[in-house]
C-alpha positions as CSV (number, residue, x, y, z in Angstrom):
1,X,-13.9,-20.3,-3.1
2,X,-13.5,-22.9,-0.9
3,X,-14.3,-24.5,2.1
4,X,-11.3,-24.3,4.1
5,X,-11.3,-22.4,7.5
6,X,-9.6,-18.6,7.5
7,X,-7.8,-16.6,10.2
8,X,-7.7,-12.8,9.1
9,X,-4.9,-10.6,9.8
10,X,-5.2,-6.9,9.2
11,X,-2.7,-4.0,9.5
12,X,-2.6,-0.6,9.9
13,X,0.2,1.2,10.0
14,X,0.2,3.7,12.7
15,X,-1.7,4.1,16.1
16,X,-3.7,7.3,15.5
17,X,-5.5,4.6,13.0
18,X,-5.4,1.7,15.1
19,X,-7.5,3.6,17.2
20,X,-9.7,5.4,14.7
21,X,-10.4,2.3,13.1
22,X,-8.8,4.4,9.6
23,X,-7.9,1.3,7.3
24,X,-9.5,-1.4,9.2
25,X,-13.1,-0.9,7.6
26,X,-11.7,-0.9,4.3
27,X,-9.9,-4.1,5.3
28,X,-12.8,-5.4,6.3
29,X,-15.0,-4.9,3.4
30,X,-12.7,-7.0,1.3
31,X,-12.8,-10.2,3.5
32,X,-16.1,-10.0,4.1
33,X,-17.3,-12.9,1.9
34,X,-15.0,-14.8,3.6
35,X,-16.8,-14.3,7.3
36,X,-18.7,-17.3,7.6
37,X,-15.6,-19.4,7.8
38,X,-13.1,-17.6,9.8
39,X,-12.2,-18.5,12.9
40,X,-9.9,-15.6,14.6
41,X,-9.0,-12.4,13.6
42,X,-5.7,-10.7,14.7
43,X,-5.3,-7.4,14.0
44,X,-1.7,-5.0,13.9
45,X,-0.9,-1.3,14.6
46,X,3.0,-1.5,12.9
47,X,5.1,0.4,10.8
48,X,4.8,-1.1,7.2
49,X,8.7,-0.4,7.7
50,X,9.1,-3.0,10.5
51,X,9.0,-6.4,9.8
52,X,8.3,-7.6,13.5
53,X,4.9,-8.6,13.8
54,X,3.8,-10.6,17.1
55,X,0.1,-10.4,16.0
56,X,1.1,-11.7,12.8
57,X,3.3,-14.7,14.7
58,X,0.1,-15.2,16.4
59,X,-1.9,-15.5,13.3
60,X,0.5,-17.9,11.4
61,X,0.7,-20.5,14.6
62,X,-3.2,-20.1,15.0
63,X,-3.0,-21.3,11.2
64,X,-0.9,-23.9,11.9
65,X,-2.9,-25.3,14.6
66,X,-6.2,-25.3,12.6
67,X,-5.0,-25.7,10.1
68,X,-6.5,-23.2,8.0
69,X,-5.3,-20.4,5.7
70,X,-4.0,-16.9,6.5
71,X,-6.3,-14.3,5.2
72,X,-5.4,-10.6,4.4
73,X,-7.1,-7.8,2.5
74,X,-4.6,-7.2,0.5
75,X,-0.8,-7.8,-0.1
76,X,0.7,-5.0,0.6
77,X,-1.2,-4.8,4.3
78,X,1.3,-7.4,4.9
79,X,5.0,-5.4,4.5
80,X,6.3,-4.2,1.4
81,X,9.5,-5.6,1.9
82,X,10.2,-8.5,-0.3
83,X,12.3,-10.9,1.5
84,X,9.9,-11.0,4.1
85,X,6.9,-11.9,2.0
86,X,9.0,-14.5,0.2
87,X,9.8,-15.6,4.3
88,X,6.0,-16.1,4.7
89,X,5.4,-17.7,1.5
90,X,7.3,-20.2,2.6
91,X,5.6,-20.6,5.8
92,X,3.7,-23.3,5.3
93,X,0.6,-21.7,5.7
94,X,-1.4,-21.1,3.1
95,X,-1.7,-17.0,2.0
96,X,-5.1,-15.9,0.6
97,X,-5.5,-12.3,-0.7
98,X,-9.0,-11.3,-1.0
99,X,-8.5,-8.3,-3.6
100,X,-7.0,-11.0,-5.7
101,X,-8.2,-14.3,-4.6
102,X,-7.0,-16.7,-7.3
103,X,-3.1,-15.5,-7.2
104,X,-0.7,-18.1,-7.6
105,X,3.2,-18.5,-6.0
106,X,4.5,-16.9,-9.0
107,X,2.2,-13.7,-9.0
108,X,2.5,-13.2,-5.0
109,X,6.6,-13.1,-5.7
110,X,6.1,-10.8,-8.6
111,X,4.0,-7.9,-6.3
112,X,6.5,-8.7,-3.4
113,X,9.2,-7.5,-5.9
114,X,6.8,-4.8,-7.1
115,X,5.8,-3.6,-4.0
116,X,9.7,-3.4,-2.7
117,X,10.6,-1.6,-5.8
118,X,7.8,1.1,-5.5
119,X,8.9,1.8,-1.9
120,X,13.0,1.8,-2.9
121,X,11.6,4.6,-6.2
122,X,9.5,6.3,-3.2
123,X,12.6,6.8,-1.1
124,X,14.8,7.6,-3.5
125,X,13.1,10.0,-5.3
126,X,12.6,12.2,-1.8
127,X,16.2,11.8,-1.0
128,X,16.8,14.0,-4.0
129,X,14.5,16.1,-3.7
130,X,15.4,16.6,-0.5
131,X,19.2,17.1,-1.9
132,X,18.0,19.5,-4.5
133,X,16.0,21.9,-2.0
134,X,19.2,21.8,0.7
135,X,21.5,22.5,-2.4
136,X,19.4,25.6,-3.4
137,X,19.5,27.0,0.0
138,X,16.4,26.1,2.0
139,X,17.4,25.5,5.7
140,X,15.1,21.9,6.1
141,X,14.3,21.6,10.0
142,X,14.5,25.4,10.2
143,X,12.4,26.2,13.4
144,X,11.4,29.2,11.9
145,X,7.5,28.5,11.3
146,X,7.7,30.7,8.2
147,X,10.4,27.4,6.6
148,X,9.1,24.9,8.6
149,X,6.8,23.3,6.3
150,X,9.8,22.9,3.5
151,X,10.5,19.6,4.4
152,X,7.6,18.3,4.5
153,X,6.7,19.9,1.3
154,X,9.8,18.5,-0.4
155,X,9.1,15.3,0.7
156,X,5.4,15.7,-1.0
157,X,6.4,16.4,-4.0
158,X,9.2,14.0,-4.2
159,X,5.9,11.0,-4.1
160,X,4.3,12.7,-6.4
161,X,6.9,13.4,-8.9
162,X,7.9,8.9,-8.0
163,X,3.9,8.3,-9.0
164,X,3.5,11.0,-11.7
165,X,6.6,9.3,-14.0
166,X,4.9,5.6,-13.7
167,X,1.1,6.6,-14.5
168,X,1.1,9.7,-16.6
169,X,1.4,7.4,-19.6
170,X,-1.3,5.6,-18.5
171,X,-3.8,8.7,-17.6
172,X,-2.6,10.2,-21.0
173,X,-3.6,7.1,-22.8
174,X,-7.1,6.8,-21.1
175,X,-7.8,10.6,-21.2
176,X,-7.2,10.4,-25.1
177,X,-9.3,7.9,-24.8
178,X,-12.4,9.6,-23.9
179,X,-12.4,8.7,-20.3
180,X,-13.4,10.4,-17.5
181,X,-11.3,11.0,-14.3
182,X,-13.6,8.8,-12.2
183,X,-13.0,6.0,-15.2
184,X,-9.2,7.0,-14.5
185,X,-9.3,6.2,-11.4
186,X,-11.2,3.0,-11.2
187,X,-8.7,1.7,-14.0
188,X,-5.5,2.6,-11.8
189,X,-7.3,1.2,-8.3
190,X,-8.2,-1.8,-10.4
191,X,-4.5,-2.0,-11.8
192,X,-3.2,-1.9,-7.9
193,X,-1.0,1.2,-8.8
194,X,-1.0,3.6,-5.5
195,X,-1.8,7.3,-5.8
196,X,0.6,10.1,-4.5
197,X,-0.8,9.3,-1.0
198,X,-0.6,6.0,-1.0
199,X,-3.8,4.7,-1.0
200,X,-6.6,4.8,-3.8
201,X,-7.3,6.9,-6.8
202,X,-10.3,9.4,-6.5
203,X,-11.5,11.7,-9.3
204,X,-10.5,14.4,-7.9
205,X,-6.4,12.9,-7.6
206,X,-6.5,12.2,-10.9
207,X,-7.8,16.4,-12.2
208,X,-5.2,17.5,-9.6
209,X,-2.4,15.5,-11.1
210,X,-3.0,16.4,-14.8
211,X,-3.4,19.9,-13.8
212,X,0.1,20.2,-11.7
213,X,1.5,18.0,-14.6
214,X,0.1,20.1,-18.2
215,X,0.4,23.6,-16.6
């Protein structure tokens, strides 16, 4: 690393975390060898879905002022929408990822795309599930508690079905392998690829998905 100065920006997406500090720890873990030379932190409770971020404005002029470099956790705390990551790119201020430090232009535009595409699958893949449980009858929004839950539930499995067709291959391949679900799981964390929920693998996500998908 360097010795330019740093401001870190975090996000988290909703305000029960904001508050709980959920997300911001992990966050912070990963730009901690960069403490000694940042000079401001700004910090955002936003929907990943909205792009309007005054923290983040806050940040970038703060950057521009010091002239120092922007510094997230990771990419996708930023928005996974890729015209708006290309937008900042070519901000003028310099974009440092701590969980992959040495990324270049090139590989920042490739995970915007990546990361738009994985939300578009994500969507997609719930609006027909969605369309596939309202086709075989089930009343979605029903306020009777017994149905309540279908939506929801729908929704659930439409992420995991989106996930399950992209790694399966891959946890396959490693099982064969003679790995262990814990070495499973550190290979997809370490290959960026989200779990089910969204956030990292765990031994226990990757037993539960085999499981649901060999029964």
């Amino acid at each position: 690393m360097n010795q330019e100065k740093y401001v870190v920006y975090k996000r988290v997406s909703t305000d029960k975390q904001g508050r709980s500090g959920l997300g911001l720890e992990a966050q912070q873990t990963l730009v901690e060898p960069y403490m000694s030379r940042v000079i401001a932190t700004y910090t955002e409770v936003e929907s990943g879905k909205d792009d309007r971020r005054p923290q983040l404005a806050a940040a970038l002029a703060h950057c521009k002022r010091e002239g120092a470099a922007i510094l997230i956790a990771k990419i996708d705390r930023l928005s996974r929408n890729a015209a708006f990551l290309f937008t900042l790119r070519d901000s003028g201020v310099e974009i440092v990822a701590a969980d992959m430090p040495s990324a270049g232009t090139l590989e920042f535009g490739i995970r915007a795309v990546f990361a738009q595409h994985e939300r578009e699958e994500i969507s997609r893949r719930t609006k027909a599930a969605l369309a596939e449980a309202k086709r075989r009858g089930v009343k979605l929004g029903c306020p009777d508690p017994r149905r309540n839950g279908a939506k929801t539930a729908a929704a659930r499995r439409a992420k995991t079905d989106a996930v399950a067709g992209r790694v399966m291959p891959i946890i396959m391949s490693l099982r064969d392998g003679g790995k262990s679900y814990a070495a499973i799981a550190a290979n997809l964390n370490t290959a960026r690829i989200p779990s089910s929920m969204g956030g990292e693998w765990h031994a226990t996500s990757v037993r539960n998905l085999l499981k649901r998908e060999t029964a």
